[in-house]
C-alpha distance (Angstrom), angle and dihedral (degrees) to the residues before:
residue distance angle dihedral
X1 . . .
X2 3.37 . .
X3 4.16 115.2 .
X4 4.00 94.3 -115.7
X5 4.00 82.4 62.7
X6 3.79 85.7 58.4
X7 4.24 119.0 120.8
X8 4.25 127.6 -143.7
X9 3.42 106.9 -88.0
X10 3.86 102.6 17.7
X11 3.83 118.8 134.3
X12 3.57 107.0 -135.8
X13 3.94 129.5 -169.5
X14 4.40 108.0 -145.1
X15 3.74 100.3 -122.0
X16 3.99 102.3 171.7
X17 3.68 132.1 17.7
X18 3.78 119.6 -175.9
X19 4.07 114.9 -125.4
X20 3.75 87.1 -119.4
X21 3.97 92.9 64.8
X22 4.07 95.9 25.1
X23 4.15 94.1 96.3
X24 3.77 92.9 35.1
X25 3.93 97.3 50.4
X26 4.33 88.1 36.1
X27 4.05 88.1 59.0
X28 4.23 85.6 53.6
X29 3.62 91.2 49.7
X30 3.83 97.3 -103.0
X31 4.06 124.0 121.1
X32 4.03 131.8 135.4
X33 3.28 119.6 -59.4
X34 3.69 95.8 39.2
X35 3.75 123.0 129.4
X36 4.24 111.7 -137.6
X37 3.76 136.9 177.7
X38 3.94 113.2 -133.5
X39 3.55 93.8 -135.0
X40 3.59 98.6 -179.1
X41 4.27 137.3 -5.7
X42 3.39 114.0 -175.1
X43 4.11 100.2 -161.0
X44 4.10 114.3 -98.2
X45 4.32 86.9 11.7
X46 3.34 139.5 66.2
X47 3.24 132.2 -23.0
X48 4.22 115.1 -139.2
X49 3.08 121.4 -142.6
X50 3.69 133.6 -171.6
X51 3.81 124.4 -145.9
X52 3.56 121.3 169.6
X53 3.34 105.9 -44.8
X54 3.49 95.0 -28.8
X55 3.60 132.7 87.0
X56 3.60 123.7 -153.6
X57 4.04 122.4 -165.1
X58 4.64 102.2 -140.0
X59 3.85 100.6 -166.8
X60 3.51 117.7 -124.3
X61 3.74 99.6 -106.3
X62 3.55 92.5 53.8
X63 3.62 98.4 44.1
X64 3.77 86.2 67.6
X65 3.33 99.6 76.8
X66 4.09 98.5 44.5
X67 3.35 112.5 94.3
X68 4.06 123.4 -156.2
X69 3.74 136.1 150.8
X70 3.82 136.9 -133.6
X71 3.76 109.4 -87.6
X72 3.47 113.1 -133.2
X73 3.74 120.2 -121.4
């Protein structure tokens, strides 16, 4: 699914990243493989999401084109 799809309080593991937002998402801490928390989505903005103990705001247009998945448990 695509990260815009994403729900408060799912964990999430970052599948796909497009090259265009790769360097820009690596310099927040954020690349594939990484497992987030969407703290927050507020619906046609950005989507929150919560990284250690960071939390990093991924505008909706952008979150688009990342693809995660659901982790389980």
């Amino acid at each position: 699914m695509q990260l815009d799809q994403a729900k408060s309080g799912q964990s999430l593991n970052i599948n796909e990243i497009p090259s265009e937002l790769k360097s820009n998402l690596i310099r927040l801490g954020i690349c594939e493989g990484d497992r987030v928390l969407c703290a927050s989505k507020i619906p046609g903005g950005p989507v929150v999401l919560q990284k250690d103990l960071q939390e990093i705001a991924i505008g909706n247009s952008y979150a688009k084109l990342i693809k995660v998945e659901q982790c389980k448990s």
